[in-house]
Structure formats: C-alpha cells, structure tokens
N, C-alpha and C positions, 0 to 999 in steps of 0.2 A: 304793727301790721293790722290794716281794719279787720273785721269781722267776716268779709266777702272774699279777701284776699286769705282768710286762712281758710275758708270753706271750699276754695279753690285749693290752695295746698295740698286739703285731706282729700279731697275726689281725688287729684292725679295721683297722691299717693296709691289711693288702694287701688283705682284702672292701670297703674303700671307695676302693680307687685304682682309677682308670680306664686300661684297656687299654696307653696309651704310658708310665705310671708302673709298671704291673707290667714290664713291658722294660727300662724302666732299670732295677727293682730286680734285675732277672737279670743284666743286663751287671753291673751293682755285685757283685751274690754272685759271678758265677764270678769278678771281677776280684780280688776276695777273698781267695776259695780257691787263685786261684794263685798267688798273694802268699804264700800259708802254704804252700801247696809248696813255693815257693823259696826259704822260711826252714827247712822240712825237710828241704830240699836241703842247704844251708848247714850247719846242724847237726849235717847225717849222719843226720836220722833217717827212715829210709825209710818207717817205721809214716806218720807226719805227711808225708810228701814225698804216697805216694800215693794219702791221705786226700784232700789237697786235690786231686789232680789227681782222682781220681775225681770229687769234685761238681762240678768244673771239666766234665770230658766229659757230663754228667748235665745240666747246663747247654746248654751247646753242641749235644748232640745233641739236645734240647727246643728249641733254635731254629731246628736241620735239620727236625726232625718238623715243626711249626707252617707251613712255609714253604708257601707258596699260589703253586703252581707256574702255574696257570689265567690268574689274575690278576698276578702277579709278573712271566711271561716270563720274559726275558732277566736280570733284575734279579735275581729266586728262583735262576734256574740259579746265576747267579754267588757269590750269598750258597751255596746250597750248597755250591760249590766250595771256597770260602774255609771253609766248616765243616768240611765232609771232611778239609780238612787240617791245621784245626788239632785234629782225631780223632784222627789219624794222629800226626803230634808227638807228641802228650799220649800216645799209645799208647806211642810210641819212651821218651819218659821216663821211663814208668813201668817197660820194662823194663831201659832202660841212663839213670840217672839223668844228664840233662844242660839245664845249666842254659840254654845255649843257646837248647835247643828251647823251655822253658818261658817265657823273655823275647820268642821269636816271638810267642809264641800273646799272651803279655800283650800287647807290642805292637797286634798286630790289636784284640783285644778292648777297649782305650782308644779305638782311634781309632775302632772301628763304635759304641761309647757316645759317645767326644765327638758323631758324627754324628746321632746317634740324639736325642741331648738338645739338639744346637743345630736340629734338624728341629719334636722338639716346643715348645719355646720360642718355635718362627717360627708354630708352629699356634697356641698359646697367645694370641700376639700379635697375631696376627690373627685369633683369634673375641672378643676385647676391641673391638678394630676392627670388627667385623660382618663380616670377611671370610673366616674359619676356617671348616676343617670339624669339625662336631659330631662325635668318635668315638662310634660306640653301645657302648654295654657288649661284652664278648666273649659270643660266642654269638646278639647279638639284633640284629632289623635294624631299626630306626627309621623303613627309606625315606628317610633322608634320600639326596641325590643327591650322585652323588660323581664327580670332571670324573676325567679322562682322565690316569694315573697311572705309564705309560708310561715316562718317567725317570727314576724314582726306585725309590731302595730301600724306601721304605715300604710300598709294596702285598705284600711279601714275608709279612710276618708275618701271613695269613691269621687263624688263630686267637687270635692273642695282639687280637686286634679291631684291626694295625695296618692290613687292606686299606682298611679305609675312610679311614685317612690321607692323603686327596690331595695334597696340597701343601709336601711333607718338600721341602728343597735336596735339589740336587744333592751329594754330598760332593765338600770343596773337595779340592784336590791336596793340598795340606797335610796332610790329615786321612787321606788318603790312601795317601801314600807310602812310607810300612812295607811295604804291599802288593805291591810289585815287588822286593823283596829278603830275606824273610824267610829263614831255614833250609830250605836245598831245598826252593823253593817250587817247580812244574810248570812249565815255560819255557811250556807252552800258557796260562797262566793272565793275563787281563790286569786289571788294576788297573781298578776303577768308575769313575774318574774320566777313564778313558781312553776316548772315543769309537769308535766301531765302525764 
C-alpha cells in the first residue's frame, strides 16, 4: 500500500470513528509513544527518548483540556489529578531520564484504556441489547436522554463526546491498583475505585 493510500486509510478512519473509538485511539497513541520513549531510554537516545514523551504529554494534556469539570464532579477532578501527575513525571523524565517515572505513567495509561474499552464494549453490548446509550457525534447533541452519571468516569471526557456515556462500569480494583503506588504519587490522591 503506498504511503498516500495509507494516510488516506488513517483520516477516514478517525472522520468515521465515533467519539469512544477516538479515546481509545488516544490511549493507544500515547501508550505508543511511551513505548518508544522507553526504547530511547534504553538505547541512550535522548533525541527519540523525548520525542515520544513529548506526544506522550500532548496526549495526556488533551485529555486534561477535554475533561467536563460541570458534568464529571468528583470523577473530572480526580481524572485531572491523575493527569497532572502524570505531566509532572513525563516532565521529570524528560529532564533527568528515568525509566521509572516513564513505566508509572505507562502503568496508569493501560489501565485508564483497559477501563475505557471494557466501559465501551459494556455500551456496545447493550445498544445490541436495546439498552445502550447512543453517543452523539462530538460537538452535536442529538437530545437523546442521558440517566444520571455520577459514578463513573465517563461523563469526564466532555468534548471527546464521552459525557453523554452513561453507563461506563465502575473501574474494578484490579484495573485499578497501579493507582495507589505509582512513583511519588500525592499521599492526598486516592484511587477511583476507592469510595468516598
């Protein structure tokens, strides 16, 4: 496939994905780019180390910006929080290369995508079922009606079109649990899965 024909593939891809497939595709890129950091970690090559942590932070702070503080609550603050820090990391890495830091942030970033993809799978599955909620394109609002989203992390992602996600799970402990022990994480920070 030439090189115009696959640059073509990738536009239509992301103009025809709907609002929860553009979000994984972001969790996948940064999960990507830090990958390739910490192969240019590895290699010693600091050009490629903090190549990928740049689109890594470029990422990440695109899913700080997006977050729908109004409709998110408790749920937004917290995804901020967990952004912020892994800003700060990815900052620290790029000035004192440490590998460390760079397998926190990856850490997190698997497990807010596992959550993220086992949330829209369960939407998936139930608008098969009749029970899902329709996400509108981002930017447009359809009216459709959307219940009460309060526990969950999906109402966060205002723009990425995930507020109108009602019915994401809860993220299990499991999916979790990186979250309370990362690289100098904030002793005030508590894990989503932990109750209030």
């Amino acid at each position: 496939m030439s090189l115009q024909k696959m640059d073509q593939y990738q536009r239509n891809q992301i103009e025809t994905a709907s609002p929860e497939q553009i979000l994984l595709m972001l969790y996948d890129g940064a999960i990507r780019f830090l990958r390739r950091a910490k192969g240019g970690l590895a290699e010693n090559d600091i050009t490629e180390m903090r190549y990928g942590i740049n689109k890594t932070m470029a990422i990440v702070t695109e899913f700080s910006n997006t977050l729908n503080h109004e409709e998110g609550g408790k749920i937004a603050e917290d995804l901020d929080a967990l952004y912020a820090f892994m800003i700060r990391e990815l900052n620290d890495a790029t000035i004192k290369p440490d590998l460390e830091k760079l397998e926190s942030v990856e850490a997190l970033l698997v497990d807010l995508r596992g959550t993220w993809g086992e949330a829209v799978e369960k939407n998936n599955q139930e608008l098969r079922e009749g029970r899902g909620v329709k996400i509108p394109a981002a930017g447009k609002n359809s009216g459709v009606q959307r219940p009460s989203i309060a526990t969950t992390p999906a109402v966060a992602h205002g723009r990425a079109g995930m507020a109108a996600y009602g019915n994401a799970p809860k993220p299990a402990k499991s999916a979790t649990s990186a979250y309370a022990k990362p690289t100098q994480m904030p002793e005030s920070y508590t894990p989503l899965s932990v109750s209030r």
